[in-house]
C-alpha positions as CSV (number, residue, x, y, z in Angstrom):
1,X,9.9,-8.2,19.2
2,X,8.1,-6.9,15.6
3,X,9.1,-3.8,14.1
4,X,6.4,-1.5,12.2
5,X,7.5,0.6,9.9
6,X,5.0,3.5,8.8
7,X,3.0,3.3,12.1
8,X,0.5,6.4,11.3
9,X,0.2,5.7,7.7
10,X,-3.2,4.1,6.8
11,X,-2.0,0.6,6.7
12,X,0.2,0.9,9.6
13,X,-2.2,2.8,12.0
14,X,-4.6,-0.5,11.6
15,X,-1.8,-3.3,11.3
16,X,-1.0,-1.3,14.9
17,X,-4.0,-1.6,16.6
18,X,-4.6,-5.2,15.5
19,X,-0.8,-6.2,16.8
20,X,-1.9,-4.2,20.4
21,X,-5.0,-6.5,20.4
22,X,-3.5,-9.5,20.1
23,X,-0.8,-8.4,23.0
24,X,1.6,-11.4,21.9
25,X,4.8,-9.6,21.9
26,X,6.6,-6.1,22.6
27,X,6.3,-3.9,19.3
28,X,8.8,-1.2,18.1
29,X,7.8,1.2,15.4
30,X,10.3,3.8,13.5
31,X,8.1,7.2,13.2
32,X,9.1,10.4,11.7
33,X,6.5,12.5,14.0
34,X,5.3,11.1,17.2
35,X,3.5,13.4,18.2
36,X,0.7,11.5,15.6
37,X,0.9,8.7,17.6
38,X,-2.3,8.3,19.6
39,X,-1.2,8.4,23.1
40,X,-2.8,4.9,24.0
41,X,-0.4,3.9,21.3
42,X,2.4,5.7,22.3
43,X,2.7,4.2,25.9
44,X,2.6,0.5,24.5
45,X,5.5,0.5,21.8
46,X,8.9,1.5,21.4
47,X,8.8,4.7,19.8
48,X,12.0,5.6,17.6
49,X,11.9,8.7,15.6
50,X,13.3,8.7,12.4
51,X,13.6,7.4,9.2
52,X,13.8,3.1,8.2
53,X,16.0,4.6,4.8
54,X,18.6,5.7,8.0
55,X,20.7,2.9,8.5
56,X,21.7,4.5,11.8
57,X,18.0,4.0,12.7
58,X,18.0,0.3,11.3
59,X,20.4,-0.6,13.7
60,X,18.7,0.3,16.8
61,X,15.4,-0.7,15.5
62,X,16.5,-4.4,14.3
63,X,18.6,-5.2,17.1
64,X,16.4,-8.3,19.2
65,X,13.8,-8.0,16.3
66,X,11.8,-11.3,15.1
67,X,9.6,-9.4,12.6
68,X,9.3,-6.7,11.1
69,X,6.6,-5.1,8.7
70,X,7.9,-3.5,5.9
71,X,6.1,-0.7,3.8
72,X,8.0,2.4,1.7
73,X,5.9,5.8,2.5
74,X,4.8,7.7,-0.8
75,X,7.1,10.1,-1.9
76,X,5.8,13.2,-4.7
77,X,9.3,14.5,-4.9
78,X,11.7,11.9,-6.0
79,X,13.0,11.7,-9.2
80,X,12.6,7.7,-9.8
81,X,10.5,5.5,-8.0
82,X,12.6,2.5,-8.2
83,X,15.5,4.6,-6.7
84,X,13.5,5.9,-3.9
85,X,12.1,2.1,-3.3
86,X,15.8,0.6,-3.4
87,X,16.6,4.0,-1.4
88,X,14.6,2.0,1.5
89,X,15.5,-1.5,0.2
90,X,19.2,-1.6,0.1
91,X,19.8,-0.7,3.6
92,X,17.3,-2.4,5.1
93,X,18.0,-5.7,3.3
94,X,21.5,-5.1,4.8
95,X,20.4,-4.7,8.6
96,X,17.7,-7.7,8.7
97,X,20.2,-9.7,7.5
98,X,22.8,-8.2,10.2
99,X,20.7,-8.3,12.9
100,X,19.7,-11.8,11.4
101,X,15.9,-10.9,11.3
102,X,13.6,-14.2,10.9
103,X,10.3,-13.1,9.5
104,X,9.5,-10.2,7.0
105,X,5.9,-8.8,5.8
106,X,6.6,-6.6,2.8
107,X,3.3,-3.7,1.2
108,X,4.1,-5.0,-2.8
109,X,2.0,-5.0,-5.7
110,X,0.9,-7.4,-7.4
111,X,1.9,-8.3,-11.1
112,X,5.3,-9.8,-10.6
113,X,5.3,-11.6,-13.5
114,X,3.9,-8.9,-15.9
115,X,6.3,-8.4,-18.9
116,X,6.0,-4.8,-19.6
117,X,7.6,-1.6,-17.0
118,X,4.9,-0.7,-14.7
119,X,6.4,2.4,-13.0
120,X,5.5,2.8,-9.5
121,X,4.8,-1.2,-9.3
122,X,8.2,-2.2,-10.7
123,X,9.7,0.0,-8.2
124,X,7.7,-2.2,-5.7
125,X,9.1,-5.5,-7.3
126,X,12.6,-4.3,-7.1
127,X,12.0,-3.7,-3.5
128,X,11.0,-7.2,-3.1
129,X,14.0,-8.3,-5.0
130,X,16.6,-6.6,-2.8
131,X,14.7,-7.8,0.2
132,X,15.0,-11.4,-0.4
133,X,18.3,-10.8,-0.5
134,X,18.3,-10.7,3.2
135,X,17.9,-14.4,4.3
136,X,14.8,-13.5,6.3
137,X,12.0,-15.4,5.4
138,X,10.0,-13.0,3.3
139,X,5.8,-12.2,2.3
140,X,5.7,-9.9,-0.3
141,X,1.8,-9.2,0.3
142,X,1.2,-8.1,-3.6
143,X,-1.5,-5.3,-3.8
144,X,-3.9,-3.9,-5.9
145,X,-5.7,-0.5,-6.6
146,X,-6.2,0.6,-3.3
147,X,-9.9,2.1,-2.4
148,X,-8.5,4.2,-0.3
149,X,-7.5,5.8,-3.3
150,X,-11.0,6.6,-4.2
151,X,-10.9,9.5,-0.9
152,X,-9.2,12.2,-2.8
153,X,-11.6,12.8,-5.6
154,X,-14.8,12.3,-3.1
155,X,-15.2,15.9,-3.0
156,X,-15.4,16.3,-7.2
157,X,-17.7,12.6,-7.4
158,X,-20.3,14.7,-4.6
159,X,-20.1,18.5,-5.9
160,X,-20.0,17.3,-9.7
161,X,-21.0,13.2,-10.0
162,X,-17.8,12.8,-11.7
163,X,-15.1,10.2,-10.9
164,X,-12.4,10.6,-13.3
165,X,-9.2,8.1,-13.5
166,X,-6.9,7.4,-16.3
167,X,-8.3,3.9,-16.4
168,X,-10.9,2.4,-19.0
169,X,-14.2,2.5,-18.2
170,X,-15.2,-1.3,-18.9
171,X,-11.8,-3.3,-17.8
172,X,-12.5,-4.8,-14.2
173,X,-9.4,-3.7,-11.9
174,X,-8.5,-5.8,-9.0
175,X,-8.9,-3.7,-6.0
176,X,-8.3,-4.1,-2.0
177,X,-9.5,-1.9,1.3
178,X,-6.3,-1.2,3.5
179,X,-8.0,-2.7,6.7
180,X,-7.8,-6.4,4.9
181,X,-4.0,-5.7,3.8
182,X,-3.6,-5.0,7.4
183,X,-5.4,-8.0,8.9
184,X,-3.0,-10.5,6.3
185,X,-0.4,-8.4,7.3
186,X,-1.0,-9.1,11.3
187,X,-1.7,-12.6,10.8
188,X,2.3,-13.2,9.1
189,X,3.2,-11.5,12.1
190,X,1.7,-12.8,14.6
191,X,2.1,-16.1,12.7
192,X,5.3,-16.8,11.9
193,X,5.5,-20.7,11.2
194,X,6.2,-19.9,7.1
195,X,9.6,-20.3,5.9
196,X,11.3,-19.3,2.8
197,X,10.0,-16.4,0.3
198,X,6.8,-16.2,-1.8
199,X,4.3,-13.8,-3.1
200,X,0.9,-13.5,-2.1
201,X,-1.6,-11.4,-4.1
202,X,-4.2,-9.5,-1.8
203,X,-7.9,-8.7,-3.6
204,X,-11.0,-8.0,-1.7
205,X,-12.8,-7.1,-5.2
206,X,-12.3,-7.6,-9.0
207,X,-14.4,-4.4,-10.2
208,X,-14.4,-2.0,-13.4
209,X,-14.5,1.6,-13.0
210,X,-17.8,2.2,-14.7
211,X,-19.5,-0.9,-11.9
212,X,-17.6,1.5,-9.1
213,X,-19.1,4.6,-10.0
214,X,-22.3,2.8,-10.0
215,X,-22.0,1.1,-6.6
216,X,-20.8,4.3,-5.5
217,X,-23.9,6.2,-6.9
218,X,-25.8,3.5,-5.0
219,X,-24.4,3.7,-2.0
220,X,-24.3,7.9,-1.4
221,X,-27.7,8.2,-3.1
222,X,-26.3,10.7,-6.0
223,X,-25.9,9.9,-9.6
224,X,-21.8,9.3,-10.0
225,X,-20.6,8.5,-13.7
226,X,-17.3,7.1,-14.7
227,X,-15.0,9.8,-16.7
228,X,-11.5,8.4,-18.7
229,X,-9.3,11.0,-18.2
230,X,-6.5,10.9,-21.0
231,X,-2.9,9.4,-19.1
232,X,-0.6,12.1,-21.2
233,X,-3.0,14.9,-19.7
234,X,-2.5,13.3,-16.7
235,X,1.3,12.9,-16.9
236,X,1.4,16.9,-17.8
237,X,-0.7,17.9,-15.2
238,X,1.2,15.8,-12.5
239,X,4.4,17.7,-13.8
240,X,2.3,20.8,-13.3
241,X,1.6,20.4,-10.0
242,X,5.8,20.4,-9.2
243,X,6.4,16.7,-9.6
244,X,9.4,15.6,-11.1
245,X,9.2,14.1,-15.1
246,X,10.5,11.0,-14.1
247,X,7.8,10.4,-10.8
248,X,5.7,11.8,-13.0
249,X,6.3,8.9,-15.6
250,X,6.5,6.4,-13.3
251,X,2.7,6.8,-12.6
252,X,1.6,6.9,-16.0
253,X,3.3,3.6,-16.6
254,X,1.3,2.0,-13.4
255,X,-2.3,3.6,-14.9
256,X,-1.1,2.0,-18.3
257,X,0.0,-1.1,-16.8
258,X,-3.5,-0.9,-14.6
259,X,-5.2,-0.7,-17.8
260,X,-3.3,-3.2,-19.2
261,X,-4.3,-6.3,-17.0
262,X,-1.0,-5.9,-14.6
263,X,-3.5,-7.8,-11.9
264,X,-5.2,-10.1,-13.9
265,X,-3.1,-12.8,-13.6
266,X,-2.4,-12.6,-9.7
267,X,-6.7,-12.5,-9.9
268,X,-7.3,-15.8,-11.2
269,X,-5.5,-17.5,-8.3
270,X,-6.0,-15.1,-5.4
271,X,-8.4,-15.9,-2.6
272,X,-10.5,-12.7,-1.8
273,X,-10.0,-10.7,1.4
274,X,-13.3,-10.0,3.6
275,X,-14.3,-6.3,2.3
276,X,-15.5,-5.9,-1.0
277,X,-16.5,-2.5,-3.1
278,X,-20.1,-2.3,-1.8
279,X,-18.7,-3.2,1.9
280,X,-16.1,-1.2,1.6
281,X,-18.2,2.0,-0.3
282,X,-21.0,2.1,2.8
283,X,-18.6,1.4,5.6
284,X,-15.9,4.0,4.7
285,X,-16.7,6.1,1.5
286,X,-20.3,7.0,2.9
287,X,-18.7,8.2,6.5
288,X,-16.1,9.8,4.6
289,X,-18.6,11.6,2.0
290,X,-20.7,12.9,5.0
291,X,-17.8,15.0,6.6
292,X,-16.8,16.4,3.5
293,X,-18.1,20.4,3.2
């Protein structure tokens, strides 16, 4: 039996459809709405609604489970990030090792060893932390700046050629496309000879903003320029829109940390996933760019 955790999410949704695939074993997945479950999904798994912070819902979705993928949804409306992430992580540290679950795929960052507070990606660290607590043997699958990210200001890059991050223009930024986090992810699982606990960084691309928006403008066929937008306007703005100061914070120390080389280390070693920018710009930013009004 594996457990999914975040089974609609964009990682999940793919992680799920590549475990249905390979039809090794029965899946369970914890879901807050089922109703966005697909219904060729639906009739194949174990469908428990809730929440994997619940430890009511822990217990019932642990019990008989061998593996168990592990990712914390975004949240806007905590206070902290590392206290929403240990929110997740305590209680579900607890259960795999009640339930005495064997094998553990954890969504991370990478940058463990980074000596500075990266916000959001500390959070993730301390997640990792209180999971190896557990016994289980644990992959921390470290990530980088997802592309995916790159979706929300599609709209602005087509109607204004503008991509704007809080990034510099010219440092490359390790980067990854969620459908390779969720192949690595589905191999652990379907895998599960590895013992013990280690970290494993997951790049499909090592790219700086200024060489996105270029690959970008190559790729839809309309001039897209890189734009630094300032990280304490960005910090304001984010408090703005109703998030709380100390969310709020927590990203700007991951864009500083981001800027900062938080990846570069994991880089040098990491062996580079299937779908780079280009691949990655024409397969899914194109579609994407062609539905948008």
């Amino acid at each position: 039996m594996i457990v999914v955790t975040t089974p609609t999410g964009n990682v999940g949704s793919q992680l799920l459809t590549e475990l249905l695939k390979a039809e090794a074993e029965p899946l369970r997945v914890i879901v807050r709405d089922p109703s966005r479950l697909p219904d060729a999904v639906r009739d194949r798994v174990q469908v428990l609604v809730g929440s994997h912070d619940d430890p009511a819902i822990l217990d019932q979705a642990l019990d008989g489970a061998h593996g168990l993928f592990w990712l914390i949804p975004p949240s806007m409306r905590a206070s902290s990030a590392n206290e929403y992430y240990l929110s997740f992580a305590r209680p579900a540290a607890a259960a795999i090792c009640r339930y005495q679950v064997g094998h553990v795929v954890g969504i991370s960052s990478a940058g463990w060893d980074f000596p500075h507070p990266a916000g959001l990606l500390s959070a993730a660290h301390a997640m990792d932390a209180e999971l190896e607590t557990s016994a289980a043997a644990y992959r921390s699958l470290g990530m980088g700046f997802y592309m995916e990210n790159l979706l929300r200001p599609l709209p602005r890059m087509i109607s204004d050629g503008i991509l704007s991050m809080p990034l510099s223009p010219d440092r490359p930024l390790a980067v990854i496309a969620t459908q390779d986090i969720a192949a690595v992810a589905a191999g652990l699982l379907l895998d599960r000879s590895w013992e013990g606990t280690d970290h494993i960084p997951v790049f499909g691309d090592n790219v700086t903003p200024n060489e996105m928006a270029a690959i970008i403008s190559d790729v839809l066929g309309s001039q897209v320029t890189f734009e630094q937008a300032d990280l304490e306007q960005q910090r304001a703005s984010t408090i703005q829109r109703g998030v709380p100061e100390g969310m709020a914070l927590d990203f700007t120390a991951m864009y500083w940390a981001q800027q900062n080389g938080i990846y570069d280390e994991d880089w040098s070693h990491a062996t580079p996933t299937p779908t780079n920018f280009h691949t990655w710009c024409e397969t899914v930013l194109a579609p994407a760019a062609r539905n948008v009004p």
